[in-house]
PDB file of N, CA, C and O in Angstrom:
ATOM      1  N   UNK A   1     -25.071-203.930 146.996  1.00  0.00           N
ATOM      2  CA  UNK A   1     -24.657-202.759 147.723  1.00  0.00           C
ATOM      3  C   UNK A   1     -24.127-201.692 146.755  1.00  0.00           C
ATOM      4  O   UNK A   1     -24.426-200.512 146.940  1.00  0.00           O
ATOM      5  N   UNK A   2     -23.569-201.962 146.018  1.00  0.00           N
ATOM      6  CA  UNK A   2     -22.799-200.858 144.799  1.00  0.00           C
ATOM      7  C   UNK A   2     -23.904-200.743 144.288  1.00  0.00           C
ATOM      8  O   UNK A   2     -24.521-199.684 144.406  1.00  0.00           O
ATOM      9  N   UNK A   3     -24.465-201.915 143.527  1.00  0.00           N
ATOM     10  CA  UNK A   3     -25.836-201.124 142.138  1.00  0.00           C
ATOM     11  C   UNK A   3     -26.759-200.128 143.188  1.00  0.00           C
ATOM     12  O   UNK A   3     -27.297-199.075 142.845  1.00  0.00           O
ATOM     13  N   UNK A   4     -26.795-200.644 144.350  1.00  0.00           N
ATOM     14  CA  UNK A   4     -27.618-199.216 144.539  1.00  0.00           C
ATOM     15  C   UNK A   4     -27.426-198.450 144.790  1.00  0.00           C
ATOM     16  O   UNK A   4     -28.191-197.535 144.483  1.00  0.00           O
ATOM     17  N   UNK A   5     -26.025-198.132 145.701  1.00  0.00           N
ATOM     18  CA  UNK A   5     -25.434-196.619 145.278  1.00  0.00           C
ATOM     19  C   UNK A   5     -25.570-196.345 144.324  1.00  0.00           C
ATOM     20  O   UNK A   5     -26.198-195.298 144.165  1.00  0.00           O
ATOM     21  N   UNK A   6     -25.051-197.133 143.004  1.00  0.00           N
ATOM     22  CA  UNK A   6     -24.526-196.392 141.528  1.00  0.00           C
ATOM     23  C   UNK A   6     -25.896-195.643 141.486  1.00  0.00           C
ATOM     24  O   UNK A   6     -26.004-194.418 141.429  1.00  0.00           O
ATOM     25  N   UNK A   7     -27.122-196.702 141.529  1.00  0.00           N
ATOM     26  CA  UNK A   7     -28.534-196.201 141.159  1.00  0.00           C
ATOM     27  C   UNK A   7     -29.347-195.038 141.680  1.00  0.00           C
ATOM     28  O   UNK A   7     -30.176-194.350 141.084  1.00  0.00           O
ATOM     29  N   UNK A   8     -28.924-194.975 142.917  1.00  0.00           N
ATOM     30  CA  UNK A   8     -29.219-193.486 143.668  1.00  0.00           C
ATOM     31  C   UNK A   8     -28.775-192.283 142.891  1.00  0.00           C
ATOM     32  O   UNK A   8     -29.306-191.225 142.551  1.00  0.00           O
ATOM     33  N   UNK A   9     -27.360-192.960 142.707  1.00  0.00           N
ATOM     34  CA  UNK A   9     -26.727-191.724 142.236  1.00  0.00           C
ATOM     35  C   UNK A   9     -26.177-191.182 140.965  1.00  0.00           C
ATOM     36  O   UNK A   9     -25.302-190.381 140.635  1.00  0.00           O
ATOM     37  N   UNK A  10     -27.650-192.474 139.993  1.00  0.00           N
ATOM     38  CA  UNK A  10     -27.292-192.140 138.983  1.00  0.00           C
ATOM     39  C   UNK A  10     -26.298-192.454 137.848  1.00  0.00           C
ATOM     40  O   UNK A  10     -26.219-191.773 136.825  1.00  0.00           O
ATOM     41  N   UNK A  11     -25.384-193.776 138.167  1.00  0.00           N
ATOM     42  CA  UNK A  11     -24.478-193.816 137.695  1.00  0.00           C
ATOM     43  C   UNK A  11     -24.801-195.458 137.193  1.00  0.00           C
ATOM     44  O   UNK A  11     -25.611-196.196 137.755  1.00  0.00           O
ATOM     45  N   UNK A  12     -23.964-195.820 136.007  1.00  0.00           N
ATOM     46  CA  UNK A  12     -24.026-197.131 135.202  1.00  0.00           C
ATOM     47  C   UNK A  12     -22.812-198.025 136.256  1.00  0.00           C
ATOM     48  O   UNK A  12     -21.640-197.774 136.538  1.00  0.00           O
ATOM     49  N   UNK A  13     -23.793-199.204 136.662  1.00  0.00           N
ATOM     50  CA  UNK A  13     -23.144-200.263 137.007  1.00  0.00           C
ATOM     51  C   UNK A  13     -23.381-201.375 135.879  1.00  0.00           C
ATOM     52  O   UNK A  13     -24.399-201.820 135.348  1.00  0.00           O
ATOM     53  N   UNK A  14     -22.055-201.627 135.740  1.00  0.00           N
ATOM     54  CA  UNK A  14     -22.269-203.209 134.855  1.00  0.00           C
ATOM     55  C   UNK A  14     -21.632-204.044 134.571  1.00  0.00           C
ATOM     56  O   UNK A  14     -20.505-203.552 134.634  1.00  0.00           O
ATOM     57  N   UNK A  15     -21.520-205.135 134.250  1.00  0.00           N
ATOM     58  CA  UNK A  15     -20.482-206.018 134.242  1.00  0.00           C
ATOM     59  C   UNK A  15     -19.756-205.642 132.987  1.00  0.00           C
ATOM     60  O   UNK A  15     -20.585-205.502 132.087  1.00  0.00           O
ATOM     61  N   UNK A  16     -18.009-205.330 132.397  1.00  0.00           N
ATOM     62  CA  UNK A  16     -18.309-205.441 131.170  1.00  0.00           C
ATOM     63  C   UNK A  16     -17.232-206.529 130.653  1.00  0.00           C
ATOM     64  O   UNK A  16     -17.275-206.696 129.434  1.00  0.00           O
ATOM     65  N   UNK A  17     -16.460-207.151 131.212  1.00  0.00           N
ATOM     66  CA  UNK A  17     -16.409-208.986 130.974  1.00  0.00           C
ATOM     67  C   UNK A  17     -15.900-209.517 132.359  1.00  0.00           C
ATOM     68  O   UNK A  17     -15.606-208.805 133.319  1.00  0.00           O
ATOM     69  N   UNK A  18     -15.842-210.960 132.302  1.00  0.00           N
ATOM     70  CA  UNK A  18     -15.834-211.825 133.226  1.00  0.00           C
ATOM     71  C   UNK A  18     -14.522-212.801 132.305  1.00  0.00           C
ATOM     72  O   UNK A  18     -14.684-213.033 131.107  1.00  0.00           O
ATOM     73  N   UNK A  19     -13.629-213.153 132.842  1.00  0.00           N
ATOM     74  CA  UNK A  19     -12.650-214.219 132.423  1.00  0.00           C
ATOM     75  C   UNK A  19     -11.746-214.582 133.723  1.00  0.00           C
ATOM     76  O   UNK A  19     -11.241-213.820 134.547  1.00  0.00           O
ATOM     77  N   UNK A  20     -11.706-216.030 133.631  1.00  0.00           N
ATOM     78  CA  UNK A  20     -11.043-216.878 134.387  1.00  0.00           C
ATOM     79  C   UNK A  20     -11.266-216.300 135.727  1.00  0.00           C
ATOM     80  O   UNK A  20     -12.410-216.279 136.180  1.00  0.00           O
ATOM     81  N   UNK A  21     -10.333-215.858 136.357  1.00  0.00           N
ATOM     82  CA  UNK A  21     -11.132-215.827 138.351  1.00  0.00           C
ATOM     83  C   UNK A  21     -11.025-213.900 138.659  1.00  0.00           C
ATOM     84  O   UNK A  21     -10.707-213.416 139.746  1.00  0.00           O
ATOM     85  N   UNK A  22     -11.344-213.167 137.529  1.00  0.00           N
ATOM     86  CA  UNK A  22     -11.541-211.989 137.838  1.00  0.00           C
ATOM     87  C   UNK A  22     -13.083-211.617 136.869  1.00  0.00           C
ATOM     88  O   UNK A  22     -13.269-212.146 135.773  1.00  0.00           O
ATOM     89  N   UNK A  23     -13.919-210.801 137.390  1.00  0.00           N
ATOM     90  CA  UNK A  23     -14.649-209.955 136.626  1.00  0.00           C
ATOM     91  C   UNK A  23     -14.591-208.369 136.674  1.00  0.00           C
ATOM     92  O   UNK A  23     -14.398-207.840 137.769  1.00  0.00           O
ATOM     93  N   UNK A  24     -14.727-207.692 135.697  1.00  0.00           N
ATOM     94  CA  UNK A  24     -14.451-206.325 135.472  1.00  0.00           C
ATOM     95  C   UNK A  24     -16.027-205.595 135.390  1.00  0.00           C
ATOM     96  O   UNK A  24     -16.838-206.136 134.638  1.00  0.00           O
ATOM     97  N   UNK A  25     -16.338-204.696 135.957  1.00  0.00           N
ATOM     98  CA  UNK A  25     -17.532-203.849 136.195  1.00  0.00           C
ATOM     99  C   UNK A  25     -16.857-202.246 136.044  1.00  0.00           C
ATOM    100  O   UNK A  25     -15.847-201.682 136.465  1.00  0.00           O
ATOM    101  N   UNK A  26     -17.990-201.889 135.222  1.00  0.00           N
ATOM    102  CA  UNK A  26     -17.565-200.383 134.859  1.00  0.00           C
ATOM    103  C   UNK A  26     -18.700-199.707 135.817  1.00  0.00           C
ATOM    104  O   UNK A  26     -19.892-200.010 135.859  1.00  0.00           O
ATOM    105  N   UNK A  27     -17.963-198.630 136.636  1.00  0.00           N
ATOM    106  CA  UNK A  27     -19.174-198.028 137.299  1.00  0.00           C
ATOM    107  C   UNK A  27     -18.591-196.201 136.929  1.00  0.00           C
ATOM    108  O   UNK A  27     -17.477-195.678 136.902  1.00  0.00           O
ATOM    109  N   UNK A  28     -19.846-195.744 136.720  1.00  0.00           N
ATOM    110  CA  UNK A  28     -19.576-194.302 135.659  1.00  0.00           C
ATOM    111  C   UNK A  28     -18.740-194.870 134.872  1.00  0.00           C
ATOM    112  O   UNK A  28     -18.857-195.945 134.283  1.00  0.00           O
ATOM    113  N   UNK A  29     -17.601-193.878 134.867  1.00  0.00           N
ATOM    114  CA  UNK A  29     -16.436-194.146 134.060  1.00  0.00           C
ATOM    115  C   UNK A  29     -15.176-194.811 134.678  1.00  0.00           C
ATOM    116  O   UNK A  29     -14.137-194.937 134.030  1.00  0.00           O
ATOM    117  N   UNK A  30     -15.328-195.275 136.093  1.00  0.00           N
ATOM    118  CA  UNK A  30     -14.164-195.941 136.705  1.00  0.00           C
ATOM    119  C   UNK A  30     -15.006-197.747 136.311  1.00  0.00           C
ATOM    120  O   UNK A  30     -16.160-198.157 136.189  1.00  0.00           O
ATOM    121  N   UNK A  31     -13.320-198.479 136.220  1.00  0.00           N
ATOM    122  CA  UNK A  31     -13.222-199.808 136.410  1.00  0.00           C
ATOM    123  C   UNK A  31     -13.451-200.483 137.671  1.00  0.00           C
ATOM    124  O   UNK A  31     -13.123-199.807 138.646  1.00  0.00           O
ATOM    125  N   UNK A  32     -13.836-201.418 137.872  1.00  0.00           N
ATOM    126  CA  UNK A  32     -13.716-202.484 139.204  1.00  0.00           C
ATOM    127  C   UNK A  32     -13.513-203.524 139.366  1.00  0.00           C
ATOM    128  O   UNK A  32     -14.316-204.301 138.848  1.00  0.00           O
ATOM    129  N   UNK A  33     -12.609-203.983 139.982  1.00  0.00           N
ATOM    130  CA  UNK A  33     -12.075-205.528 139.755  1.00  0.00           C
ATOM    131  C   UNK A  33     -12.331-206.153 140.956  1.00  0.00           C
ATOM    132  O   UNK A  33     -11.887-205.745 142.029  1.00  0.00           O
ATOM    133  N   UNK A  34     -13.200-207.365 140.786  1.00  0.00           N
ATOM    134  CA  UNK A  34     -13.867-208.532 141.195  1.00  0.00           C
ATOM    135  C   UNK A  34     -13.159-209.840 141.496  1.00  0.00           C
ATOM    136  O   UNK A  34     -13.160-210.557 140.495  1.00  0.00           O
ATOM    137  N   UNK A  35     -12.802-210.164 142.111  1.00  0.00           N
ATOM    138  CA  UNK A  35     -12.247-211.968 142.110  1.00  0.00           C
ATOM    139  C   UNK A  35     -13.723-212.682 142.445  1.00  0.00           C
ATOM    140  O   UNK A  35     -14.700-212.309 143.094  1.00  0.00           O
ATOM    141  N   UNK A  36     -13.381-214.001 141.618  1.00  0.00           N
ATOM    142  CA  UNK A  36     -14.678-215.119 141.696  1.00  0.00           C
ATOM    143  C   UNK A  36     -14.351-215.859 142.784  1.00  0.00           C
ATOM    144  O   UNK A  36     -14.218-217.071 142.610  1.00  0.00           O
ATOM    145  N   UNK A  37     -14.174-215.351 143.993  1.00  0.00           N
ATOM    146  CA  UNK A  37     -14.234-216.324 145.140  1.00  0.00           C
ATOM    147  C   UNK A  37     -15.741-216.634 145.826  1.00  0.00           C
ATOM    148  O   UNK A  37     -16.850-216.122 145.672  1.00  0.00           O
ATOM    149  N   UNK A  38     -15.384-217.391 146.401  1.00  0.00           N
ATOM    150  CA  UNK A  38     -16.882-218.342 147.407  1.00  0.00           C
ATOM    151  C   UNK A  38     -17.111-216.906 148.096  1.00  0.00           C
ATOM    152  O   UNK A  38     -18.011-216.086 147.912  1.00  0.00           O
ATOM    153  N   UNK A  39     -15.828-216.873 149.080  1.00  0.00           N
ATOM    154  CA  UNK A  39     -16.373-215.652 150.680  1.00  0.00           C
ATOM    155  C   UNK A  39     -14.857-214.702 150.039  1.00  0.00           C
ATOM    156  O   UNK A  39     -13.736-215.019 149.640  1.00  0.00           O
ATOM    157  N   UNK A  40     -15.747-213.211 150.266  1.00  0.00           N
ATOM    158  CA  UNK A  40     -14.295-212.362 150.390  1.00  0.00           C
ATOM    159  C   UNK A  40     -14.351-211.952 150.808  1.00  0.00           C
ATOM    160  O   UNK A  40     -15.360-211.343 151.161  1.00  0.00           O
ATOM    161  N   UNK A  41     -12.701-211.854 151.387  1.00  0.00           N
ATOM    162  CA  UNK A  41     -12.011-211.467 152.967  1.00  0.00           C
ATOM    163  C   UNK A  41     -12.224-210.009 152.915  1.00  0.00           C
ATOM    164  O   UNK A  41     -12.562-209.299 151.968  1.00  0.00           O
ATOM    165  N   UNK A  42     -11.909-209.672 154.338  1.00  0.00           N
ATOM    166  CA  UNK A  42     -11.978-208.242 154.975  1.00  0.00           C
ATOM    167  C   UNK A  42     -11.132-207.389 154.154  1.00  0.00           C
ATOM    168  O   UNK A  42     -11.781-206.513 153.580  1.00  0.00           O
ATOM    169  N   UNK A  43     -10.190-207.380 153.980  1.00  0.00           N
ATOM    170  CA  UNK A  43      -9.101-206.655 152.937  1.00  0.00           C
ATOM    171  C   UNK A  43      -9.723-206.932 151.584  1.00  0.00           C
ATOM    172  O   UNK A  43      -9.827-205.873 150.966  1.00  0.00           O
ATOM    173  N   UNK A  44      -9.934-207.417 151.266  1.00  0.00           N
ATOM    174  CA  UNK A  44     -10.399-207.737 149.893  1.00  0.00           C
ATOM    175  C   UNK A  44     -11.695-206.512 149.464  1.00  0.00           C
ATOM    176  O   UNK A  44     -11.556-205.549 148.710  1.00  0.00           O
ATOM    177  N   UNK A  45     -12.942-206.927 150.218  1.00  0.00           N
ATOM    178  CA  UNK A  45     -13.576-205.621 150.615  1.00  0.00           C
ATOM    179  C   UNK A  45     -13.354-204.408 150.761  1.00  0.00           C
ATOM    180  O   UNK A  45     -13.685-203.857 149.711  1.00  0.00           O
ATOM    181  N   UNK A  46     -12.945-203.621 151.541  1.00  0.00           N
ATOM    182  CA  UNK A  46     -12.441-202.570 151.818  1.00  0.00           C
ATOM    183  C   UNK A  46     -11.566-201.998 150.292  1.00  0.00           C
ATOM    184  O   UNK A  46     -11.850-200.882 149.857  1.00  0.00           O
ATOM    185  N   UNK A  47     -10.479-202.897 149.546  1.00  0.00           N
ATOM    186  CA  UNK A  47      -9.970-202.483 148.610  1.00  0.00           C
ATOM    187  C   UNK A  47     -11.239-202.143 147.476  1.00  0.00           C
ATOM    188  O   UNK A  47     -11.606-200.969 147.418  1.00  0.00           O
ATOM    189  N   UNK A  48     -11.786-202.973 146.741  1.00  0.00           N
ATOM    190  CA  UNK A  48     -13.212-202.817 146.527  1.00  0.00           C
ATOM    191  C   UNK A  48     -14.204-201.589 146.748  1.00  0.00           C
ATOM    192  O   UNK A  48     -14.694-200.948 145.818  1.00  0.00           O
ATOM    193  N   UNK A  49     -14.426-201.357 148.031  1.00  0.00           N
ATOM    194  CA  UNK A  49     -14.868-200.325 148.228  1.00  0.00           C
ATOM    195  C   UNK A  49     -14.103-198.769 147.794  1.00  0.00           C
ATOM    196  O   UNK A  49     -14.659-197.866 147.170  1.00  0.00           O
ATOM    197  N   UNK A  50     -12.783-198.763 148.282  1.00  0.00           N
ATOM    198  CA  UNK A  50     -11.650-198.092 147.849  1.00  0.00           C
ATOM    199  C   UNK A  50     -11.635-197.674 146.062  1.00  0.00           C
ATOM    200  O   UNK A  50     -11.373-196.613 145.496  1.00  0.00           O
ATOM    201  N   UNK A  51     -11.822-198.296 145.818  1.00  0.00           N
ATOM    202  CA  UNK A  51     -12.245-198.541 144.602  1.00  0.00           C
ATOM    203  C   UNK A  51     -13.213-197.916 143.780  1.00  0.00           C
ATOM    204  O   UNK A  51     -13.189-197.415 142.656  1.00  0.00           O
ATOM    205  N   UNK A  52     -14.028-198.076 144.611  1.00  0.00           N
ATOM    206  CA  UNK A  52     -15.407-197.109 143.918  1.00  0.00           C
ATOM    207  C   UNK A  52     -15.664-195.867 144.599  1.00  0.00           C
ATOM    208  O   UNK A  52     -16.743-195.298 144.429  1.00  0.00           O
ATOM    209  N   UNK A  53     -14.780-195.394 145.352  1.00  0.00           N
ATOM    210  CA  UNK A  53     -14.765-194.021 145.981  1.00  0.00           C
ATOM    211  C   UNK A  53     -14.676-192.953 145.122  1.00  0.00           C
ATOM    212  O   UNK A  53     -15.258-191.873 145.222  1.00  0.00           O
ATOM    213  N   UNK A  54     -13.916-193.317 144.279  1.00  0.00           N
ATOM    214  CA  UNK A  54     -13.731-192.032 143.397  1.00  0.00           C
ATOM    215  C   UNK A  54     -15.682-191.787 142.521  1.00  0.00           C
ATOM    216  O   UNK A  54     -16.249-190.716 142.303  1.00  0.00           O
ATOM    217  N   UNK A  55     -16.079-192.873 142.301  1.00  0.00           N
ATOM    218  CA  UNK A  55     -17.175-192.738 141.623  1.00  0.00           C
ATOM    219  C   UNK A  55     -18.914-191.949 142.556  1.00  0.00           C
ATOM    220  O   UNK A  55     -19.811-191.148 142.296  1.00  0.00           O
ATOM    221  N   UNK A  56     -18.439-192.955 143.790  1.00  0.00           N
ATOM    222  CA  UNK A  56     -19.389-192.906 145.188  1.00  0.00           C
ATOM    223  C   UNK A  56     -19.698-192.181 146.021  1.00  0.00           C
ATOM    224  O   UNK A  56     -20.760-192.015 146.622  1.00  0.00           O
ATOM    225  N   UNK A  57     -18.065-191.389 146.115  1.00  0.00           N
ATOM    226  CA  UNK A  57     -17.904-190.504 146.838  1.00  0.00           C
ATOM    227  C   UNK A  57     -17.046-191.391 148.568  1.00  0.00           C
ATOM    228  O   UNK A  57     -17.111-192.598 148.800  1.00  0.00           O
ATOM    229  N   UNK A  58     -16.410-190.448 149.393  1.00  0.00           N
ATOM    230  CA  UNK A  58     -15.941-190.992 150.445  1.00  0.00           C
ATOM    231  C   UNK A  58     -16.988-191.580 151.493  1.00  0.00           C
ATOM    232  O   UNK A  58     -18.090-191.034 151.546  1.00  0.00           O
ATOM    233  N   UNK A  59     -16.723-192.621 152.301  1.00  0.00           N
ATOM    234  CA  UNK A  59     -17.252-193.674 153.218  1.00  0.00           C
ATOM    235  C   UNK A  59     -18.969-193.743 152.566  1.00  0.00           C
ATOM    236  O   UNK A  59     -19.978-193.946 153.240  1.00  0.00           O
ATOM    237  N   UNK A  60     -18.904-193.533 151.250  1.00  0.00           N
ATOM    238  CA  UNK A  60     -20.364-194.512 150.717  1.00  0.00           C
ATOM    239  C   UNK A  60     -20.830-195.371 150.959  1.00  0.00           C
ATOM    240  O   UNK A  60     -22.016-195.443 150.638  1.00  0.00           O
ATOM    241  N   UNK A  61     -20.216-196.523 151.652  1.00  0.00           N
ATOM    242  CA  UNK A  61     -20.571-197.712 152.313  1.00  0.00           C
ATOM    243  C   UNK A  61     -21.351-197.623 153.789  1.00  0.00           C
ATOM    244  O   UNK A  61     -21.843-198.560 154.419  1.00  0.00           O
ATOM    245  N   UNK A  62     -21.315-196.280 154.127  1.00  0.00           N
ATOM    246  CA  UNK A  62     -21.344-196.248 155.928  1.00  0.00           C
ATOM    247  C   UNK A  62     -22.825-195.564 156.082  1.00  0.00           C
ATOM    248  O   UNK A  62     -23.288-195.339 157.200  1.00  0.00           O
TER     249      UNK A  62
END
């Protein structure tokens, strides 16, 4: 769902490390922080999304 926003719009998604139960993804020039869980929760999401707004633009997800 993100790489293809980023990709529409042009922008670098990528992982740029992974350690212990977080991974870090640079999208443009903002950070994004990942937990390595199985299922993530509703809040968890939304923060996430929150997250890449500044890069995405507002309700990019919708």
């Amino acid at each position: 769902m993100i790489s293809k926003a980023a990709y529409e719009r042009k922008l670098l998604f990528v992982e740029l490390r992974h350690r212990g139960r977080h991974e870090i993804y640079t999208l443009g020039s903002s950070q994004i922080h990942f937990g390595k869980h199985a299922d993530v929760k509703h809040g968890e999401f939304f923060a996430i999304v929150k997250e890449c707004e500044p890069e995405l633009g507002a309700n990019w997800w919708k």
